[in-house]
C-alpha positions, 0 to 999 in steps of 0.5 A: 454691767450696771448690775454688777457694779451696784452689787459691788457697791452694795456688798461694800457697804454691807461690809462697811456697816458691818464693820462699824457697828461691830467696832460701836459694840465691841467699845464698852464701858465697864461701870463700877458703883461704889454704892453695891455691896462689893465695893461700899466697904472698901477703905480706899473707896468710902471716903472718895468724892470727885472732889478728892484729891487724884491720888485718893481717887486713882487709889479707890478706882485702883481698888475697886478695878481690883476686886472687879478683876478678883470676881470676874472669871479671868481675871487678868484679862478682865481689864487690860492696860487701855480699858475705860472705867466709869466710876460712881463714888459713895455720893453718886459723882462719877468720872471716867478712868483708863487703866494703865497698869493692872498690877499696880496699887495706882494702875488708873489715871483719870481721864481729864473733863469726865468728872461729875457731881451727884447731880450729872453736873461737869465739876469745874476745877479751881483755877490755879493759884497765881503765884507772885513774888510780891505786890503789882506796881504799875509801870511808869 
């Protein structure tokens, strides 16, 4: 009796790290480098820098997810709607996207916190302008 129990629990923890390491793998990153020769040249993506605006960066992400899909050998199911996306820019700052829309000229969105200079650094956003509709009085 005590032997099949611990052949039960035994075959359930195979299978459980079975499973785990299979879901570790099958969660992939796909990294695309500014830098190779495929996307140096594209006129969305020369320019771009973690410090550039979103929509500049959603744009080039957007083009170079698109020559990606163009090379690969199926390329509509190269990166589905979900997939993340590691981008190196021309001056080695990286963030990460997700796809949201593959047919769409601005199919990316940028996932918040993931940006990072040429030197692995987080890059910390300017804290927004505080609006005030005129000088501060002290209160009597």
């Amino acid at each position: 009796m005590k032997y099949e129990t611990r052949r039960r629990r035994f075959a359930g923890l195979f299978w459980l790290s079975l499973f785990a390491v299979y879901s570790v793998a099958a969660i992939g990153v796909t990294v695309l480098d500014a830098g190779e020769e495929e996307y140096a040249e594209l006129s969305q993506v020369s320019p771009v820098t973690v410090h550039a605006s979103e929509d500049m960066r959603n744009l080039g992400a957007a083009q170079m997810a698109a020559v990606y899909r163009a090379q690969s050998g199926a390329p509509f199911a190269a990166l589905a709607p979900g997939s993340t996306l590691r981008i190196v820019w021309p001056d080695g700052s990286s963030e990460y996207v997700v796809v949201t829309n593959p047919a769409a000229s601005d199919g990316v969105a940028p996932i918040p916190g993931t940006q990072r200079d040429a030197a692995d650094q987080p890059v910390v956003a300017p804290p927004a302008a505080v609006r005030s509709a005129g000088p501060l009085l002290p209160h009597d």
